[in-house]
Short mmCIF file of the C-alpha atoms (twelve columns), coordinates in Angstrom:
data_MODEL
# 
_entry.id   MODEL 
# 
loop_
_atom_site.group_PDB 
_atom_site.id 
_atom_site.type_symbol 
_atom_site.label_atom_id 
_atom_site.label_alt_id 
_atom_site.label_comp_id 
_atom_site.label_asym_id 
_atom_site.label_seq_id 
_atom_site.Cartn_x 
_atom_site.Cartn_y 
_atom_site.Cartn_z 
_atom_site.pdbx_PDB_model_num 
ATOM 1   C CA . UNK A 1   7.287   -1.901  -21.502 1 
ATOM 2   C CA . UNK A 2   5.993   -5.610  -19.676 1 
ATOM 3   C CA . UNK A 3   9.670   -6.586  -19.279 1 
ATOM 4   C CA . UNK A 4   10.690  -4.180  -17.212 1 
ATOM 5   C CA . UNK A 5   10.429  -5.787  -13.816 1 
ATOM 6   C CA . UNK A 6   11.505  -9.432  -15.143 1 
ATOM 7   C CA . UNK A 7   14.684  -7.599  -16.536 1 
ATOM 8   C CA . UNK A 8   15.201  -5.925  -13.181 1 
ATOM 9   C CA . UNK A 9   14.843  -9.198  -11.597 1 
ATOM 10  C CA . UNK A 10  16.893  -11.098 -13.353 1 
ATOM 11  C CA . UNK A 11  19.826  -8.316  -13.137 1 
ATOM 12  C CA . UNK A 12  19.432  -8.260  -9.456  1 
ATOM 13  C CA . UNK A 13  19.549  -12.367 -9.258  1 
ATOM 14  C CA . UNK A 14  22.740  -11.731 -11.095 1 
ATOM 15  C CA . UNK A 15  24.267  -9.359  -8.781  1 
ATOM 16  C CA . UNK A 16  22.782  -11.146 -5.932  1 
ATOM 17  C CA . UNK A 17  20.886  -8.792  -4.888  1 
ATOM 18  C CA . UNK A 18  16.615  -7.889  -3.656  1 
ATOM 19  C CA . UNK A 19  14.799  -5.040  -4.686  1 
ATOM 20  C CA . UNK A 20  14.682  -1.933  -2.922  1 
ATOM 21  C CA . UNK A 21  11.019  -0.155  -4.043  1 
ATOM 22  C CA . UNK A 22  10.375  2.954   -2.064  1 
ATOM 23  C CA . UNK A 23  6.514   4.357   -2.178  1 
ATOM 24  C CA . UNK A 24  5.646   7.649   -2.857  1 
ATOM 25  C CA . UNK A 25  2.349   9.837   -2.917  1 
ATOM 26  C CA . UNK A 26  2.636   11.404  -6.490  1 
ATOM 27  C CA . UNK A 27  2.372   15.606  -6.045  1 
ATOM 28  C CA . UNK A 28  3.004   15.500  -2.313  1 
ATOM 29  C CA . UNK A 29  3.483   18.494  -1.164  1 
ATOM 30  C CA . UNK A 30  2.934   19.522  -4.987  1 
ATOM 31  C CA . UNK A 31  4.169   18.661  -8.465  1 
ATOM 32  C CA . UNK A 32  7.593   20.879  -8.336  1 
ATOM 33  C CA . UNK A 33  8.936   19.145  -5.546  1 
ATOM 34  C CA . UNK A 34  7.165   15.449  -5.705  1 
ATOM 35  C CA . UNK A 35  9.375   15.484  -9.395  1 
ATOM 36  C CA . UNK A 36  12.745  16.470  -7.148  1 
ATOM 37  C CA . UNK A 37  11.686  14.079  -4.657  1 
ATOM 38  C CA . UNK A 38  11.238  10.723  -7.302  1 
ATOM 39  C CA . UNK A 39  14.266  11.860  -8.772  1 
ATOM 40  C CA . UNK A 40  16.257  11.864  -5.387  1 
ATOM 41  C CA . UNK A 41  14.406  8.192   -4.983  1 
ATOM 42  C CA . UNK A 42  15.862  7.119   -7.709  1 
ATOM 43  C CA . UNK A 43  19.211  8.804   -7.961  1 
ATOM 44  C CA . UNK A 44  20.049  7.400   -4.263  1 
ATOM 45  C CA . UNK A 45  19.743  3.528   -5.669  1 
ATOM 46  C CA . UNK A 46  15.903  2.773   -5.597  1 
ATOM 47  C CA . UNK A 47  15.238  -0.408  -7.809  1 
ATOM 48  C CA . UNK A 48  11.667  0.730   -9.351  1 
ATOM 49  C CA . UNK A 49  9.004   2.901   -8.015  1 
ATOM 50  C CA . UNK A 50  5.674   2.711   -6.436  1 
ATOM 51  C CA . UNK A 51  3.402   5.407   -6.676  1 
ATOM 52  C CA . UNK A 52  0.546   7.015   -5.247  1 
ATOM 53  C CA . UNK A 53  -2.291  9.175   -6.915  1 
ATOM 54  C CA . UNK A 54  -3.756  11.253  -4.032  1 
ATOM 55  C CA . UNK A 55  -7.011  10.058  -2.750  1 
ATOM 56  C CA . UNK A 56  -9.412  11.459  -0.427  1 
ATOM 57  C CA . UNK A 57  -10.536 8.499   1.120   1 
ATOM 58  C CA . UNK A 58  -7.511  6.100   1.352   1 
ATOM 59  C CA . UNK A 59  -8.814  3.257   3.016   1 
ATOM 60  C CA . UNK A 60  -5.748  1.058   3.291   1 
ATOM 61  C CA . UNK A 61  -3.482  3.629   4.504   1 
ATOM 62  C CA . UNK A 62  -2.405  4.523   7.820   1 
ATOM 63  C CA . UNK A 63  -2.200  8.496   8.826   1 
ATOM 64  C CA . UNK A 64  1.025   9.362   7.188   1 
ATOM 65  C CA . UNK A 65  -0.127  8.045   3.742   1 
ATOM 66  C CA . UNK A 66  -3.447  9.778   4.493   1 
ATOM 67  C CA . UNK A 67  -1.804  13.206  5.182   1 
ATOM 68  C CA . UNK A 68  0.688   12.621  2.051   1 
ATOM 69  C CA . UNK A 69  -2.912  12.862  -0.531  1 
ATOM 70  C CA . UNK A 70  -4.233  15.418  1.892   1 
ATOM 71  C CA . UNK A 71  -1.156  18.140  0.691   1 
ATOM 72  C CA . UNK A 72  -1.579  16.929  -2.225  1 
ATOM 73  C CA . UNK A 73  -4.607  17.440  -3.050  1 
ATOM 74  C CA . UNK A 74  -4.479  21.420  -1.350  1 
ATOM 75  C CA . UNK A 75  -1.380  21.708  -3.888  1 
ATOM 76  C CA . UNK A 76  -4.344  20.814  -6.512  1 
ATOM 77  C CA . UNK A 77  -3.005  16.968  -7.892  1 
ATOM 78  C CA . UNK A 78  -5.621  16.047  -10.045 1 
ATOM 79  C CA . UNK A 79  -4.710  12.630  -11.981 1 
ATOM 80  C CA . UNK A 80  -4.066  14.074  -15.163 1 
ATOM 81  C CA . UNK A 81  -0.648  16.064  -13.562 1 
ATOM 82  C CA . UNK A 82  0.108   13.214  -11.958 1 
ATOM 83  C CA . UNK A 83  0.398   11.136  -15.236 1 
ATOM 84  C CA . UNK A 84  2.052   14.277  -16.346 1 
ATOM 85  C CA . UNK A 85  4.891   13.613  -13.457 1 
ATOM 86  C CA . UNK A 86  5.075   10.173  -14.385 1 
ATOM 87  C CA . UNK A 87  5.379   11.153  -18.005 1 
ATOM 88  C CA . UNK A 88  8.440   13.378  -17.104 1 
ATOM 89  C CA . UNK A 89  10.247  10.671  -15.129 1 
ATOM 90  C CA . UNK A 90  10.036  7.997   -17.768 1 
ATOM 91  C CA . UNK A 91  11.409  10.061  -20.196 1 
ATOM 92  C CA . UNK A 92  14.705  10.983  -18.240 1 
ATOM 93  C CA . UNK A 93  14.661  7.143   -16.849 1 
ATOM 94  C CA . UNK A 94  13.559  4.652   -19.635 1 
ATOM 95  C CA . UNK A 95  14.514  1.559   -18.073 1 
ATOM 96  C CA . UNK A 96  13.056  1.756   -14.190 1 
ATOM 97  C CA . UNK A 97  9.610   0.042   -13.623 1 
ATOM 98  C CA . UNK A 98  7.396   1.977   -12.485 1 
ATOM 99  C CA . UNK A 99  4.124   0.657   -10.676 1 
ATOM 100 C CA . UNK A 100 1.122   2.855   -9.624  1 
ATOM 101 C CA . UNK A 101 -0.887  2.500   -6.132  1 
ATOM 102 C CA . UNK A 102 -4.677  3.363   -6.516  1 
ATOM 103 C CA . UNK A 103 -7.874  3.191   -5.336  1 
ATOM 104 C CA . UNK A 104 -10.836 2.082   -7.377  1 
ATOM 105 C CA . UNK A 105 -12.662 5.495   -7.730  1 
ATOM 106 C CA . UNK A 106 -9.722  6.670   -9.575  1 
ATOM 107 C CA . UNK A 107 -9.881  4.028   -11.990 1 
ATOM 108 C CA . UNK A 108 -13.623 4.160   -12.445 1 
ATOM 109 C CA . UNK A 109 -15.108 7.788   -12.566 1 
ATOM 110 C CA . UNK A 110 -14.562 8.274   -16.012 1 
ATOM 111 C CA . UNK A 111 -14.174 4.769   -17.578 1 
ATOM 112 C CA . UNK A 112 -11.385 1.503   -16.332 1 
ATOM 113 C CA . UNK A 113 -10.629 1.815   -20.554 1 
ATOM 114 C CA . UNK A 114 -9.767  5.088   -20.398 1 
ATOM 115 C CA . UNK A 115 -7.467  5.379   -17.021 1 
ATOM 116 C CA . UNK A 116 -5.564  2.045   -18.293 1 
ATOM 117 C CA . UNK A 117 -4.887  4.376   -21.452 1 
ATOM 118 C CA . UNK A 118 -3.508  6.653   -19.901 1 
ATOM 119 C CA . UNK A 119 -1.555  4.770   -17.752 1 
ATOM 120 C CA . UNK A 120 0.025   3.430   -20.618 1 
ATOM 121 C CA . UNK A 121 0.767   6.313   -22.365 1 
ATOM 122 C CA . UNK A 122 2.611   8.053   -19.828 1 
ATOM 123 C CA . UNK A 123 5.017   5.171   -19.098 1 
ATOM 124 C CA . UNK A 124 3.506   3.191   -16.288 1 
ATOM 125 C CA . UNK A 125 4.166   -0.528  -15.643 1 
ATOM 126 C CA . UNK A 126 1.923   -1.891  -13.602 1 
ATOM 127 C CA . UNK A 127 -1.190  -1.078  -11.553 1 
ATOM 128 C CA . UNK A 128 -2.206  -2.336  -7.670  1 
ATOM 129 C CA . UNK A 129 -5.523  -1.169  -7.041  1 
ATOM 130 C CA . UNK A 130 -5.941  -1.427  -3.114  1 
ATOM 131 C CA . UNK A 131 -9.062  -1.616  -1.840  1 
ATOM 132 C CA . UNK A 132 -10.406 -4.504  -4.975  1 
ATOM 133 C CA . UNK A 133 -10.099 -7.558  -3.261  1 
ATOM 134 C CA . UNK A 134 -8.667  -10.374 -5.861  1 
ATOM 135 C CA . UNK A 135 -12.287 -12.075 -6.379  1 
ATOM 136 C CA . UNK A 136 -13.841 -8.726  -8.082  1 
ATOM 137 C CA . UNK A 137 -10.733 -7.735  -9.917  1 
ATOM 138 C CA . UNK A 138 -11.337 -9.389  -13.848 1 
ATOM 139 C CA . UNK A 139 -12.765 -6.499  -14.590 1 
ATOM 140 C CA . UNK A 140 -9.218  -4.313  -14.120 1 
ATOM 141 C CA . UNK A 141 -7.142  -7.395  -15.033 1 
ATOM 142 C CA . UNK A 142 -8.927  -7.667  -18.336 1 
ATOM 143 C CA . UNK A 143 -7.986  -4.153  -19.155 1 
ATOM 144 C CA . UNK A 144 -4.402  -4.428  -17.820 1 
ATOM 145 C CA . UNK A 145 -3.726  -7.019  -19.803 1 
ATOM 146 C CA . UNK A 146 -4.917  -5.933  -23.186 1 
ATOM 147 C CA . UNK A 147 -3.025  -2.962  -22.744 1 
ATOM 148 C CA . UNK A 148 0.277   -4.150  -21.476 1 
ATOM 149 C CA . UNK A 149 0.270   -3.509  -18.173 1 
ATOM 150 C CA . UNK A 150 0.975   -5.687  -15.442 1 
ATOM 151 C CA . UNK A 151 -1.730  -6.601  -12.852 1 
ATOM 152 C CA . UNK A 152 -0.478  -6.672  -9.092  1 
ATOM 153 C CA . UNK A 153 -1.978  -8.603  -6.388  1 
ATOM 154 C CA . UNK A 154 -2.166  -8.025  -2.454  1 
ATOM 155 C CA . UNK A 155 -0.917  -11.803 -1.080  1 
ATOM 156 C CA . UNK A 156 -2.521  -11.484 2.646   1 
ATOM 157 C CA . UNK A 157 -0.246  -13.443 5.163   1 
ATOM 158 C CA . UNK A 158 -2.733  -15.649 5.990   1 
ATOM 159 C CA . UNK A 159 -4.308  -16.365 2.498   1 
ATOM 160 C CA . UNK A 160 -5.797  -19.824 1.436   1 
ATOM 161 C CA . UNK A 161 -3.684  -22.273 -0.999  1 
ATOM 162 C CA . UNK A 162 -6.616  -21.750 -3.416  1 
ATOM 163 C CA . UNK A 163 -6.187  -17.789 -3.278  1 
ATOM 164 C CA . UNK A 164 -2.320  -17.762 -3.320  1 
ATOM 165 C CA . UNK A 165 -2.624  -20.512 -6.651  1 
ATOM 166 C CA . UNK A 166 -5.381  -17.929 -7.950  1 
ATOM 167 C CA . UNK A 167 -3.126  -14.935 -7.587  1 
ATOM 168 C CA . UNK A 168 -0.003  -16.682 -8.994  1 
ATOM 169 C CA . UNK A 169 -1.872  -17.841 -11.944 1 
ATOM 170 C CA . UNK A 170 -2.845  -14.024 -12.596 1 
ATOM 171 C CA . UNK A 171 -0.041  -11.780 -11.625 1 
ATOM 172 C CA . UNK A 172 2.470   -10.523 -13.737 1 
ATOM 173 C CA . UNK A 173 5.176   -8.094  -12.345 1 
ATOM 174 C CA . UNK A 174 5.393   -9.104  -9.018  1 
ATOM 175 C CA . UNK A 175 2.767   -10.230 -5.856  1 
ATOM 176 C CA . UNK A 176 2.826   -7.243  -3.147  1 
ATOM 177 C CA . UNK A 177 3.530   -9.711  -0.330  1 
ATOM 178 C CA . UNK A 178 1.568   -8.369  2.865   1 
ATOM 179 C CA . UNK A 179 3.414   -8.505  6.218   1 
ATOM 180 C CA . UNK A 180 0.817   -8.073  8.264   1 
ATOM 181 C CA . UNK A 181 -3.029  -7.351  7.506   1 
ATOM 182 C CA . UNK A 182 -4.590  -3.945  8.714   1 
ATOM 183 C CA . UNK A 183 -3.507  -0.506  7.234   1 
ATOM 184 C CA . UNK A 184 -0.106  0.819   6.151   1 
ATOM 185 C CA . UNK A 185 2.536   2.356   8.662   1 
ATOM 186 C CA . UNK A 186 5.388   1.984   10.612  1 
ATOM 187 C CA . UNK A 187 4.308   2.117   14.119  1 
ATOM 188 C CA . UNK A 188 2.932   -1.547  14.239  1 
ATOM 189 C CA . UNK A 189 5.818   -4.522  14.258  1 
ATOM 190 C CA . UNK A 190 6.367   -6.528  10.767  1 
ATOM 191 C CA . UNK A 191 5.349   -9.937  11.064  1 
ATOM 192 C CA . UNK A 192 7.809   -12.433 9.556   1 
ATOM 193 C CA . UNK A 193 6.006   -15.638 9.175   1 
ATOM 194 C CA . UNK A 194 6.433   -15.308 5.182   1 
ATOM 195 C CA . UNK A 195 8.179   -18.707 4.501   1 
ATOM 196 C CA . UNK A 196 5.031   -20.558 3.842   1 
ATOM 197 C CA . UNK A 197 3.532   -18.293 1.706   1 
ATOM 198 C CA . UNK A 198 6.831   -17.653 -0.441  1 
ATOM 199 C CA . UNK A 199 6.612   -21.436 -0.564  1 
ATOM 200 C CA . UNK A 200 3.435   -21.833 -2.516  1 
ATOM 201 C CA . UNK A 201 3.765   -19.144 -4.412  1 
ATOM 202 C CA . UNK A 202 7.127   -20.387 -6.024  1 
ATOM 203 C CA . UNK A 203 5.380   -23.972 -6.625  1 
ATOM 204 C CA . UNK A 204 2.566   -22.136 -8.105  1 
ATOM 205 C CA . UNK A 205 5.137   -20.422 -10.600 1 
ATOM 206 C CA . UNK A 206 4.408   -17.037 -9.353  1 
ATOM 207 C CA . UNK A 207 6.371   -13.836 -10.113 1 
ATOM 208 C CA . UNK A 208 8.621   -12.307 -7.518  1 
ATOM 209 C CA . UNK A 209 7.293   -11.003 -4.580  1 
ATOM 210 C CA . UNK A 210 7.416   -7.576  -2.654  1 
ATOM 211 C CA . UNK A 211 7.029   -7.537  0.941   1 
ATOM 212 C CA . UNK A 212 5.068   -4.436  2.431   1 
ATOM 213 C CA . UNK A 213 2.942   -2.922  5.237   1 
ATOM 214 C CA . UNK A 214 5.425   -1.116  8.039   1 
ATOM 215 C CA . UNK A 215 9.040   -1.932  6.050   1 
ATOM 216 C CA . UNK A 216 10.891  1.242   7.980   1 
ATOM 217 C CA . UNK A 217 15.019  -0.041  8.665   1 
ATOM 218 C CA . UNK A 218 17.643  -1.527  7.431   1 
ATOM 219 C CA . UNK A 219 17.088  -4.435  9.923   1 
ATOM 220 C CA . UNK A 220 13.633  -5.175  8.359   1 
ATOM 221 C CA . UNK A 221 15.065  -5.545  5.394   1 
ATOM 222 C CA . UNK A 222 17.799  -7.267  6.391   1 
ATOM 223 C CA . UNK A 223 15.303  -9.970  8.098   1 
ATOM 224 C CA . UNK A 224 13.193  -10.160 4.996   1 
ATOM 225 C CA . UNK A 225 15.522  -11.207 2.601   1 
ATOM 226 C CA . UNK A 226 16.885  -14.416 4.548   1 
ATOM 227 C CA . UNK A 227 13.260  -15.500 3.114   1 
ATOM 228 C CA . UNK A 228 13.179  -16.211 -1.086  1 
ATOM 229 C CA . UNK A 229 11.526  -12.806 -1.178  1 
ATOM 230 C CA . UNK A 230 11.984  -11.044 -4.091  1 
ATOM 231 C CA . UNK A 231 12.355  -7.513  -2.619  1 
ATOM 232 C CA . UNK A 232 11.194  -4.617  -0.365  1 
ATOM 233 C CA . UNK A 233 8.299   -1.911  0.145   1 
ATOM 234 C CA . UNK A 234 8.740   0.835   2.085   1 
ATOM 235 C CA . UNK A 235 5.987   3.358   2.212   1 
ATOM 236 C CA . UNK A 236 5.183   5.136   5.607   1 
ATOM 237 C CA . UNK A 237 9.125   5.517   6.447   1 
ATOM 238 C CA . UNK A 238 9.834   7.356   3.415   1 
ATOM 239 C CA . UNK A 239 6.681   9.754   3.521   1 
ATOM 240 C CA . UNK A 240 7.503   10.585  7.034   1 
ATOM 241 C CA . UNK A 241 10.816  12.219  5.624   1 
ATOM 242 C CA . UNK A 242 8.570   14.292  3.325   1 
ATOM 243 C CA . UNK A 243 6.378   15.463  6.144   1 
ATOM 244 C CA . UNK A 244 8.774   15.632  8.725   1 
ATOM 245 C CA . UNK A 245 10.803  18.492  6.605   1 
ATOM 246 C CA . UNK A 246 7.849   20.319  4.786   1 
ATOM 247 C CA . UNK A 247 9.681   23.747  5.535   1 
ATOM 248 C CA . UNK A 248 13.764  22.599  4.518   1 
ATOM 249 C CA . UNK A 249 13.881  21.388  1.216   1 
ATOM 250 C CA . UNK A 250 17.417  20.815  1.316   1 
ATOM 251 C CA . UNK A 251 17.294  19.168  4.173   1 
ATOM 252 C CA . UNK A 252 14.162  16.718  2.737   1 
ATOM 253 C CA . UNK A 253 16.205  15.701  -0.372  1 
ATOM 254 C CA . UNK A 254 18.858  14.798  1.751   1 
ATOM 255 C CA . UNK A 255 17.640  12.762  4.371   1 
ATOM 256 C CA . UNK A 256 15.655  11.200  1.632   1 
ATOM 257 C CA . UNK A 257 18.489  10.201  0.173   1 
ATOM 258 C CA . UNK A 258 20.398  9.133   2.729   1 
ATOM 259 C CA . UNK A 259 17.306  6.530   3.916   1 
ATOM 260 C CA . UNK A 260 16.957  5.489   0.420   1 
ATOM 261 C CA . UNK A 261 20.654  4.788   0.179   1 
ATOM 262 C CA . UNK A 262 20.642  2.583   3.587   1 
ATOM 263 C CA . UNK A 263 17.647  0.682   2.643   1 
ATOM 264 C CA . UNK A 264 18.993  0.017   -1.236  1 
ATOM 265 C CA . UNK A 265 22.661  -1.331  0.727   1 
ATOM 266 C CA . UNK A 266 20.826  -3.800  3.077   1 
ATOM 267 C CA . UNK A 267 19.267  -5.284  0.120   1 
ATOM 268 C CA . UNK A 268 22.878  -6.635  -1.298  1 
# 
């Protein structure tokens, strides 16, 4: 299960190619449809999956992300259906990593042991929990690790060397490479200065990293991998297409796919 994203790595160095990893609040607008929807995601050329379990207090997340838990939640997500949906897609696609989003309350209101368990069981690869800054994070990383699941870091733009060597030396996966500080969406401009960063990291021997925070065209994308970047995020863009076409279905999936399509091509 840890190889995963090193295998998908090292296929897409092959081909030449970044990663394309499209985010996703798990159960938004409810469990029948978030299933069709990852599916589409990954039918229309996404290169692994980040997921969300619906919070009710997302703290990093801008209002689209915010509204994505909110329907999920009235559809009645609880964590246990969304390991359920997880469970379903990594039976019908064995080889795609799969990385969950979270917040700490999640992981902590019945025990860290038991959420990494379950984690595990239905088929998850790695775990980003977003509002533990790197200093208080042993705790999670501890667990992770015993359990086979791969820690991810936030790498802030403007981190220290002594951070960025901190997270290299603990991240396995890949680093979620921050464009920008703030919260997540697509109406504030990317911020490119990533070269430095990308530097240190690779002489600190990290693993691959994602960029994130407001990754919504082609040119983005495009931009970003001119850099050594390993791949990719894009969040707010694709859960706009979910909201934006609530009452067509058809018409969801397919724009969905379409985006996912365009994003996965600029990548090569």
């Amino acid at each position: 299960m840890s190889n995963r994203y090193q295998f998908l790595f090292k296929q897409l160095k092959q081909k030449n190619e970044r990663a394309f990893v499209p985010f996703v609040t798990l159960c938004d607008p409810n469990y029948d449809l978030s299933l069709k929807i990852v599916r589409t995601l990954i039918e229309s050329g996404a290169d692994a999956l980040e997921l969300g379990l619906p919070f009710s207090d997302p703290v990093a997340d801008g209002l689209v992300i915010q509204q994505a838990s909110i329907r999920a939640l009235k559809s009645g997500a609880s964590i246990d259906n969304c390991f359920r949906l997880i469970e379903t897609i990594r039976k019908e696609y064995p080889d795609i990593p799969i990385g969950l989003l979270v917040y700490s309350n999640l992981v902590v209101c019945n025990s860290i042991e038991s959420f990494y368990l379950k984690a595990k069981n239905a088929g998850v690869d790695s775990v980003l929990i977003a509002d533990v800054p790197f200093l208080e994070s042993q705790p999670f990383t501890n667990e992770a690790n015993k359990l086979g699941i791969q820690p991810i870091f936030l790498a802030p733009p403007n981190a220290s060397k002594k951070l960025l060597k901190s997270i290299a030396s603990e991240a396995k996966g890949y680093i979620y490479l921050l464009s920008r500080a703030g919260v997540t969406g697509t109406d504030v401009s990317v911020e490119m200065p990533i070269t430095n960063v990308l530097k240190q990291l690779s002489d600190y021997n990290a693993p691959p990293s994602l960029l994130g925070f407001g990754i919504s065209n082609t040119n983005q994308v495009e931009e970003a991998i001119k850099s050594d970047i390993g791949g990719v995020i894009s969040g707010s863009a694709v859960v706009s297409i979910i909201a934006k076409n609530l009452e067509n279905e058809s018409k969801l999936i397919e724009q969905l796919g379409e985006f996912i399509a365009d994003m996965k091509q600029a990548t090569r």
